[in-house]
C-alpha positions in Angstrom: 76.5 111.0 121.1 79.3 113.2 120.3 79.9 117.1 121.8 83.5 118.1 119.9 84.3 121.5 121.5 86.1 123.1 118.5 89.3 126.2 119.6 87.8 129.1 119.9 87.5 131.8 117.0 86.7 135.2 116.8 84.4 135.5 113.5 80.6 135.3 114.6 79.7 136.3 111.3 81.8 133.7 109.3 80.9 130.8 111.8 77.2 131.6 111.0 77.5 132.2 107.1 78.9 128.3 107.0 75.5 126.7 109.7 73.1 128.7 107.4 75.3 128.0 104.1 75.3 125.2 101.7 78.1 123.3 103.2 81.4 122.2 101.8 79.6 119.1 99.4 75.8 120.7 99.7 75.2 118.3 102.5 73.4 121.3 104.3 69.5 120.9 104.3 67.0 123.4 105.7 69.6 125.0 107.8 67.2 126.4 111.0 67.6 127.7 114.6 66.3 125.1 117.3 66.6 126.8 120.6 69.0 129.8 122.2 69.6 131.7 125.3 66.6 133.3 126.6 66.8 136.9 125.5 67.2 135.9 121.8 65.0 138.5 120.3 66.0 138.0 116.5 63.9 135.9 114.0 65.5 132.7 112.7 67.4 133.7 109.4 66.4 130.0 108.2 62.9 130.6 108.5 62.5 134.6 107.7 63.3 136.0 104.3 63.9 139.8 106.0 66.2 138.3 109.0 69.9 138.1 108.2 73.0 137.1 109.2 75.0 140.1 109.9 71.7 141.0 112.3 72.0 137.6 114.2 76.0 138.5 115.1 75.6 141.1 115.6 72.6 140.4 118.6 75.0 137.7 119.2 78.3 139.3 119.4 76.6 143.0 121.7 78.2 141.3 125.0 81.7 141.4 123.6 81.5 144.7 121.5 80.4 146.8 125.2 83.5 144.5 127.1 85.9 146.0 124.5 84.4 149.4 124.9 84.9 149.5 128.6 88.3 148.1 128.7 90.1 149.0 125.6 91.6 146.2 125.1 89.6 143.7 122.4 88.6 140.5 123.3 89.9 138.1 120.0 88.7 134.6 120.8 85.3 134.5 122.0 83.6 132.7 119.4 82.6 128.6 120.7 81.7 126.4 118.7 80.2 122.9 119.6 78.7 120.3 116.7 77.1 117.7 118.4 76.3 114.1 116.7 74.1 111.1 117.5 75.4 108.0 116.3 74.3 106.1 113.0 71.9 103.8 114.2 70.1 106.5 116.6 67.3 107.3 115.7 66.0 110.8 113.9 65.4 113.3 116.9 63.0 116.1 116.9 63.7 119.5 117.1 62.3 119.7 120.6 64.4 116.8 121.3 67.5 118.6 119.8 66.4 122.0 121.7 66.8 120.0 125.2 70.0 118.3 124.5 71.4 121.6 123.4 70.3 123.3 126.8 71.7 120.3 128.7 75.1 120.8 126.8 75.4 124.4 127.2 74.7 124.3 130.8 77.2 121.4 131.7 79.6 123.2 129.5 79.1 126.3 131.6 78.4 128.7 129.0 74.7 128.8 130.0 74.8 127.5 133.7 71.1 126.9 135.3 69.2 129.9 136.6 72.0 132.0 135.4 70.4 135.1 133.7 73.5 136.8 133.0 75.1 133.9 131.0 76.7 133.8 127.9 74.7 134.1 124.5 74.1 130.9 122.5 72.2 129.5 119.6 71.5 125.9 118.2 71.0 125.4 114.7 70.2 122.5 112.6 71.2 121.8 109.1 70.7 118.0 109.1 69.0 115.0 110.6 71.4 113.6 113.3 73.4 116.4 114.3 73.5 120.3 115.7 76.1 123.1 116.3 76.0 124.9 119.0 77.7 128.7 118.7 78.1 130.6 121.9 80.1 134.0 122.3 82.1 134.2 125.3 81.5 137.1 127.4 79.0 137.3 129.9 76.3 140.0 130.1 77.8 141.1 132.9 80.8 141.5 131.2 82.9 138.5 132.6 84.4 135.5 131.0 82.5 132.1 131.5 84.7 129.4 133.5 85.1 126.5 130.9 88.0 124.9 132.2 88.0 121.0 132.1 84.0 121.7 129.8 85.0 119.2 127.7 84.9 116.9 130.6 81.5 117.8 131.7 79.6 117.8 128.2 80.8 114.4 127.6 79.4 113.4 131.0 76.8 115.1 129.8 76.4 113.2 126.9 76.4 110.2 128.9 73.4 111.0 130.4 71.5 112.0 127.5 72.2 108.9 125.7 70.8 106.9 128.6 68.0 109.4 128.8 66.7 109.1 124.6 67.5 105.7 124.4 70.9 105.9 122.2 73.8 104.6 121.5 75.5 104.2 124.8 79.6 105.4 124.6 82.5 104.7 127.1 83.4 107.8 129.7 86.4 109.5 128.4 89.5 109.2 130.8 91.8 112.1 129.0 93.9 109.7 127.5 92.8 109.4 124.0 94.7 110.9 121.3 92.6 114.0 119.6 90.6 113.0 116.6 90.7 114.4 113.2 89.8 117.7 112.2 87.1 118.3 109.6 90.3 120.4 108.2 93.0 118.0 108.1 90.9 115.4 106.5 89.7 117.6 103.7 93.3 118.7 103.0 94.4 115.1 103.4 91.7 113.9 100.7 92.5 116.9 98.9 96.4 115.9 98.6 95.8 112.0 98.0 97.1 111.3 101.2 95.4 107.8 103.5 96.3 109.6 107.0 96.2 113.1 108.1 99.4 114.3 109.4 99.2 113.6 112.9 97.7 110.1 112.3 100.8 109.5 109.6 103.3 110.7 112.3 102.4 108.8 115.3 102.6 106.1 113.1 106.2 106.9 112.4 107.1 107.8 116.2 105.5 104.8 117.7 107.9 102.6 115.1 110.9 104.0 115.6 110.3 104.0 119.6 111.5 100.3 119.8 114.8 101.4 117.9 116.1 103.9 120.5 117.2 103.8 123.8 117.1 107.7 124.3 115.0 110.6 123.3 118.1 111.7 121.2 118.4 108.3 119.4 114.7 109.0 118.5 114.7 112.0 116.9 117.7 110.9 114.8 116.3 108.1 113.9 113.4 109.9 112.3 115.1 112.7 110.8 116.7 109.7 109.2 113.0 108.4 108.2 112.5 111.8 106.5 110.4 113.0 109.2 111.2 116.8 109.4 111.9 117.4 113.3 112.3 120.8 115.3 114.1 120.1 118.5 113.6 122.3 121.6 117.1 123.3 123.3 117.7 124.6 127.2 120.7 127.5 126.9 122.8 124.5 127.7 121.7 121.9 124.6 119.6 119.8 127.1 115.9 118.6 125.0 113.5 120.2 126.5 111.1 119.5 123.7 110.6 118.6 120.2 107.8 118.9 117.5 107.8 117.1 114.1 106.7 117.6 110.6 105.4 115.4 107.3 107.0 116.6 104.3 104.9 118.4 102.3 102.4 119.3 104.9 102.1 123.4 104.2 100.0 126.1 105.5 98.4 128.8 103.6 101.9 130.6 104.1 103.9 127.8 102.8 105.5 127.4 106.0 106.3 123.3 107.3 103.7 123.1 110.0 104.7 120.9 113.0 103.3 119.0 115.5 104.3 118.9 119.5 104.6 115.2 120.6 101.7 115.7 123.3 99.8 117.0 120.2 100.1 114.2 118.5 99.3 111.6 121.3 99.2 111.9 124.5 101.9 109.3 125.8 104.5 111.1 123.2 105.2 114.0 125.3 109.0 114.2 126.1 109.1 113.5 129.4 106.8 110.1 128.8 109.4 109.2 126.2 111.9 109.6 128.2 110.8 107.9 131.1 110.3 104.7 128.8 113.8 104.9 127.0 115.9 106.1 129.5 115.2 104.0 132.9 117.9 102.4 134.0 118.3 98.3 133.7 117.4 96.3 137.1 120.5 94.5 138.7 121.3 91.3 136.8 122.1 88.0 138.5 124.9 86.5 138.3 123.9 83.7 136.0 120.4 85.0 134.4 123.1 85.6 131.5 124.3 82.1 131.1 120.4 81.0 131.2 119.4 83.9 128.7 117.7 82.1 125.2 120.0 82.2 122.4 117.7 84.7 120.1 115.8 87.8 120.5 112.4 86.0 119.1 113.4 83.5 122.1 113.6 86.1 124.1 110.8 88.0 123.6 108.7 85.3 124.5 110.2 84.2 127.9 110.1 88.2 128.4 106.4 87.4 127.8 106.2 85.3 131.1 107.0 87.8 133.1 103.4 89.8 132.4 100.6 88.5 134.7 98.3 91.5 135.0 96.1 90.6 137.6 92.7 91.1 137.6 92.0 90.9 141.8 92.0 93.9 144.2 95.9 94.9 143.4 98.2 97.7 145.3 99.2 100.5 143.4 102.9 99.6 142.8 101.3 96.5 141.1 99.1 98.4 139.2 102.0 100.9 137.5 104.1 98.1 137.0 101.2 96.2 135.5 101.0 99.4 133.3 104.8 100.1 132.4 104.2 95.9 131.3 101.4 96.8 128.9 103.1 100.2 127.4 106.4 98.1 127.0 104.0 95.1 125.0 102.8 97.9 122.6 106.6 98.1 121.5 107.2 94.4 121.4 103.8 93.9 119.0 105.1 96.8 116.7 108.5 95.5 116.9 107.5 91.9 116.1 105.7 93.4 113.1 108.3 95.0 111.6 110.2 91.9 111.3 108.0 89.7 111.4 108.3 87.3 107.3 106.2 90.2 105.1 103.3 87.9 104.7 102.9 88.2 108.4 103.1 91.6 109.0 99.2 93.0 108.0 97.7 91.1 111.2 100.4 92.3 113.4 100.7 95.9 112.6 97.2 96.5 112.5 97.3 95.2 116.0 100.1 97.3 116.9 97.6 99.7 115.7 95.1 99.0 117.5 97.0 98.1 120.5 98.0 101.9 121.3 95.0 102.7 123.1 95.5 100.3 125.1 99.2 101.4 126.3 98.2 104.0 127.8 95.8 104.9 131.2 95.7 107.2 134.1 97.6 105.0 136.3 101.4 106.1 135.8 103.8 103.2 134.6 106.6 102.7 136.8 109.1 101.8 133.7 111.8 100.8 134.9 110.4 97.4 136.2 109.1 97.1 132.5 113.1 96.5 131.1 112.9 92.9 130.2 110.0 93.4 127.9 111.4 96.9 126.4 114.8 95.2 125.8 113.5 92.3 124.0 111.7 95.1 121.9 114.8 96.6 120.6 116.6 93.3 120.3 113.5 92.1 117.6 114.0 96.1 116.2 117.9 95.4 115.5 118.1 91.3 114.7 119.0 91.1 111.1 117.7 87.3 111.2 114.1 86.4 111.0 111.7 83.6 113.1 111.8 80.4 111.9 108.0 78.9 111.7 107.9 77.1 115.3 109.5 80.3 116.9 107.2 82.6 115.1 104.2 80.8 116.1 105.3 80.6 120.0 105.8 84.4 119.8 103.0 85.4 118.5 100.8 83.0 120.5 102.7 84.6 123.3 101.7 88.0 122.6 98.3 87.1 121.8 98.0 85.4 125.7 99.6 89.1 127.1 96.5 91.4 124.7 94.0 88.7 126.5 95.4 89.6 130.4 95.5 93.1 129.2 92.1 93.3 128.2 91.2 91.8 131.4 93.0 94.3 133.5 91.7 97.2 131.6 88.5 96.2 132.4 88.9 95.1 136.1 90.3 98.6 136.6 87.6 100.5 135.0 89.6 101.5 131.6 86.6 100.6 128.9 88.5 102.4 126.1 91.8 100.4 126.5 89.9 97.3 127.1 87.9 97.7 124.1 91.2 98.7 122.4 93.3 95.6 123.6 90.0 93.4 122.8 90.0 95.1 119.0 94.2 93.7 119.4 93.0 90.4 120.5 91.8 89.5 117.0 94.1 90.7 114.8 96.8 88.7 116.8 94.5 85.9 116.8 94.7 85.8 113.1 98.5 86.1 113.1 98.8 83.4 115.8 96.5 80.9 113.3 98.3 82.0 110.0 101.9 81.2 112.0 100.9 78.0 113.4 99.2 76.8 110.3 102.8 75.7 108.6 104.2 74.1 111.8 100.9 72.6 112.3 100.5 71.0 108.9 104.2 69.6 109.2 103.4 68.1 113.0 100.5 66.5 111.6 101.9 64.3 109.0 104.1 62.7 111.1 102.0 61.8 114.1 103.6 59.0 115.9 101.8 55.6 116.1 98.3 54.7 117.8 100.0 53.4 120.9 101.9 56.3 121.5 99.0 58.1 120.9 97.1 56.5 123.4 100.5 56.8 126.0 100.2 60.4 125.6 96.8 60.6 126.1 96.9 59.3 129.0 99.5 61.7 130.2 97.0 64.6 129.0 94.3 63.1 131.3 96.3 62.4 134.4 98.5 66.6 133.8 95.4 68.1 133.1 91.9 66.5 133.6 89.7 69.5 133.8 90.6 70.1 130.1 91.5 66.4 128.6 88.2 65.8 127.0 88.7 68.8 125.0 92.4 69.1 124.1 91.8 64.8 122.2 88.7 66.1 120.7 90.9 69.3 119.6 91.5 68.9 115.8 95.2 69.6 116.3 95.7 67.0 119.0 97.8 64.8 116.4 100.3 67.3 116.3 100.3 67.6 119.9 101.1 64.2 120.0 104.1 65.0 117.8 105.5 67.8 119.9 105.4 65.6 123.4 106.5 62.7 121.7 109.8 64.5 120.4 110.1 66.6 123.9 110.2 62.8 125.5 113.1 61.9 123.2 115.0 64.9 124.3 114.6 63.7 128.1 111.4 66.1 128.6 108.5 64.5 130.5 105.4 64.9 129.1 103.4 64.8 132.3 105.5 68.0 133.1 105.2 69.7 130.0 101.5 70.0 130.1 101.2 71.2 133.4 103.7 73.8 133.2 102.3 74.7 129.9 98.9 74.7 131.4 99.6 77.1 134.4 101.2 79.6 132.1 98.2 79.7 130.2 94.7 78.4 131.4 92.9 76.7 128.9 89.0 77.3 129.9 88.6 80.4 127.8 90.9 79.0 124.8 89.4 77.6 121.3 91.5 75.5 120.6 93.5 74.0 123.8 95.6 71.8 122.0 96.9 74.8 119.4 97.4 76.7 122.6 99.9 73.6 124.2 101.8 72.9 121.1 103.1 76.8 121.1 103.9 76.5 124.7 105.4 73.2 125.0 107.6 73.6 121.6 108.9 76.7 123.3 110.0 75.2 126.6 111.2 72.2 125.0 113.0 73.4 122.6 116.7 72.4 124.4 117.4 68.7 125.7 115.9 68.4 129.5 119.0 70.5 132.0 121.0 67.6 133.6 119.5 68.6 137.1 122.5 67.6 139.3 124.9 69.1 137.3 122.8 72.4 137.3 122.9 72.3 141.2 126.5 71.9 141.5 127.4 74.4 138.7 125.0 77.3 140.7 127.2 76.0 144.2 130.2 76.3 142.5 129.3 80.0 141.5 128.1 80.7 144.9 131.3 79.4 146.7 133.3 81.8 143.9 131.2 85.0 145.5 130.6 84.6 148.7 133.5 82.3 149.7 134.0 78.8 150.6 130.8 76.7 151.1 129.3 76.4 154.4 128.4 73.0 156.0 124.9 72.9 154.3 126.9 72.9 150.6 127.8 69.6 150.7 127.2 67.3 148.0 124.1 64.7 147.6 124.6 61.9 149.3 121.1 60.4 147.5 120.9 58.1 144.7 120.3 59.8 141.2 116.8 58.1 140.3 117.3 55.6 137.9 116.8 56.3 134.0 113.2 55.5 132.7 113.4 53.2 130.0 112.1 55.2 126.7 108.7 54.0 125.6 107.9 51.4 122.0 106.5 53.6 119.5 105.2 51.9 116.5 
């Protein structure tokens, strides 16, 4: 069930001529008064041929008209306005039914609190089967203004309880974080000028797209003024942004003015001050030789970045939890990012995750950003690459991202966050699509050149003795012949096997995956993409960089004394 507290207005009479009227498309039937405040004296326009309109507001309105009297000054927005829905499937409730949830609404909203005789005057009326408005004026009897701060948060607690009471459709708890929905206005005018999206749905789109393309709230605006968004800026005397709105072309009010929209209006994680604090963090200290041991491409990139998020789902401290967070807002950047560049027949899946992945960014625990860099950089590297994925690298990415929707589904719902989990679930399978449709090439090419039973059989073995729990399952696995291919080339480029599969296993657990052997052959192509690191030669290339910053070795620097293990001889394949 639905309560959608409407702004307040200040035509009784207006508000009433559209409940009793015919509607917009006739979809008003037997219009009808089910309940009010308890003083309502006036017969039910629906129901009386002699009762009218003007006589209802006025009865309604005779609080406000003796407040204005007394203090001169006119009171201009005291008209609230409530609909409230049941779901599809619900069933049909009665008009005593409807009277009950309207009294229950009313008083959690504070217009009408319990036992209050002096409360604000309300009706409910009833033009159709599954929903109500409720139209309240806002001054008291006693002449004072009703306390409806933070109502919506009550009525939709409210709601809660009065689906659990009738037996109906049972919705999340709101947490203040969702963007607002639609207004019965902007999608008639959006219909009405052949447009998919209303405005703010159209621009949010457009902000959240260009976010991975900027590294400053500046950078952001210009890059969509130069996407032909219209965008009003909002200076300090000294030209510091203290602000901004933006506009879609062509969206007019009745004045023919451009009418914009405030970030926080639009969604509530695109206020300034949340866009800045995701653009404009400064980098974490870099090691010494984390450059040397970067990947060579962004898509590379992205998906070691990828590693990094381990959302966990345990009893956590709050520094893990806003770094967990600033991790998940930064992964809403790299999905969109990857979509936009993604090969065109790629990008459906992935942007309607992106999509649907927005939710999901954002939660009442505040990101600490700055420890989300790694993630946000590989973001705008995918924005600004002018070369595409091939197949392999495509598939390892997007498998990637399709493990860091599953954690984050699981840490929105450890914490408590059923919107974003349900959000990041709705992710899950869109990116679950994309993962199949970019393996399915790679996979198809793996396939047809399996290597030979015996090496088959080698490498099954290795499966059983890296990871037992899941052997059975990963040779029964359809795509274990192209499994087989990818550990039988990482062996000829000195990779073991043995190794590959667990470290591919502990980065991803296999128990909840369909298709275990799909899952490794992303992984393992990833990590063995480069020959095996010539170990001892690593070793003495980090001393060497140690002794060059921090001075001659010590004692404990000296070199190896052991014997190198001796080469293992490659194994026959037939």
């Amino acid at each position: 069930m639905i309560a959608a507290i409407k702004p307040t207005g200040s035509n009784t009479r207006g508000l009433l001529a559209y409940l009793y009227g015919p509607g917009r498309r006739d979809e008003h039937l037997d219009p009808h008064l089910v309940t009010g405040f308890a003083m309502l004296a006036m017969p039910d326009p629906g129901r009386d041929e002699n009762a009218t309109l003007t006589q209802l507001a006025r009865h309604l309105d005779e609080p406000v008209r003796l407040r204005n009297s007394e203090f001169g000054k006119p009171v201009a927005d005291h008209v609230w306005h409530c609909p409230v829905r049941a779901a599809p499937e619900d069933r049909n409730l009665s008009d005593t039914e409807w009277a009950d949830i309207a009294q229950r609404i009313v008083e959690a909203a504070g217009i009408a609190p319990t036992g209050d005789d002096l409360a604000c005057r309300w009706i409910a009326v009833r033009h159709a089967d599954d929903h109500i408005h409720i139209l309240a004026t806002t001054v008291r009897e006693d002449g004072r203004r009703p306390k409806l701060h933070d109502s919506g948060i009550r009525v939709g607690d409210a709601c809660r309880q009065i689906e659990k009471d009738y037996g109906l459709r049972r919705l999340k708890k709101g947490d203040r974080t969702a963007e607002r929905r639609p207004t019965q206005a902007e999608m008639h005018k959006a219909e009405r000028l052949g447009w998919e999206q209303t405005s703010r749905q159209w621009l949010q789109d457009r902000i959240r797209a260009a976010i991975p393309h900027a590294t400053s709230a500046e950078e952001l605006l210009a890059y969509l003024e130069a996407d032909d968004i219209l965008v009003k800026p909002r200076r300090g005397p000294s030209g510091d942004l203290l602000g901004y709105a933006v506009g879609r072309p062509g969206d007019l009010n009745k004045g023919g003015e451009q009418i914009y929209h405030p970030g926080g209006k639009i969604a509530p994680d695109l206020t300034l001050p949340k866009l800045k604090a995701r653009m404009e963090t400064s980098a974490p200290e870099e090691h010494p030789t984390a450059r040397r041991n970067r990947p060579t491409t962004p898509w590379h990139q992205a998906t070691e970045a990828l590693d990094t998020l381990r959302p966990e789902t345990t009893a956590t401290s709050a520094d893990e939890d806003a770094r967990t967070q600033a991790n998940i807002s930064a992964l809403g950047e790299l999905i969109e990012a990857t979509a936009q560049a993604a090969p065109s027949d790629h990008r459906a899946q992935l942007r309607a995750a992106s999509a649907a992945f927005a939710r999901a960014q954002r939660s009442q625990i505040r990101a600490e950003d700055r420890t989300a860099h790694t993630l946000r950089t590989a973001a705008r590297d995918i924005a600004h690459t002018a070369t595409g994925p091939d197949g392999s690298t495509l598939a390892a990415l997007t498998a990637a991202l399709l493990w860091a929707a599953i954690l984050t589904a699981r840490w929105h719902e450890a914490n408590g966050h059923a919107h974003q989990a349900n959000a990041a679930r709705q992710a899950v399978q869109h990116l679950q699509s994309a993962a199949d449709a970019a393996l399915a090439p790679t996979l198809t090419a793996l396939q047809a050149r399996r290597p030979g039973e015996g090496t088959r059989r080698t490498l099954a073995n290795d499966v059983r003795a890296a990871v037992p729990e899941h052997a059975d399952r990963i040779l029964t696995d359809p795509g274990w012949p192209a499994l087989a291919t990818v550990l039988a080339d990482a062996e000829a480029g000195g990779h073991k096997p043995h190794h590959l599969l667990q470290e591919a296993a502990a980065q991803r657990e296999l128990t909840t995956a369909r298709q275990p052997a799909r899952v490794l052959i992303t992984r393992i192509q990833h990590t063995s993409r480069n020959p095996a690191p010539n170990r001892r030669a690593e070793a003495a290339r980090l001393r060497s960089v140690s002794a060059s910053a921090f001075g001659a070795p010590s004692p404990n620097d000296q070199p190896r004394t052991t014997a190198a293990p001796t080469r293992q001889p490659s194994r026959h394949r037939r």
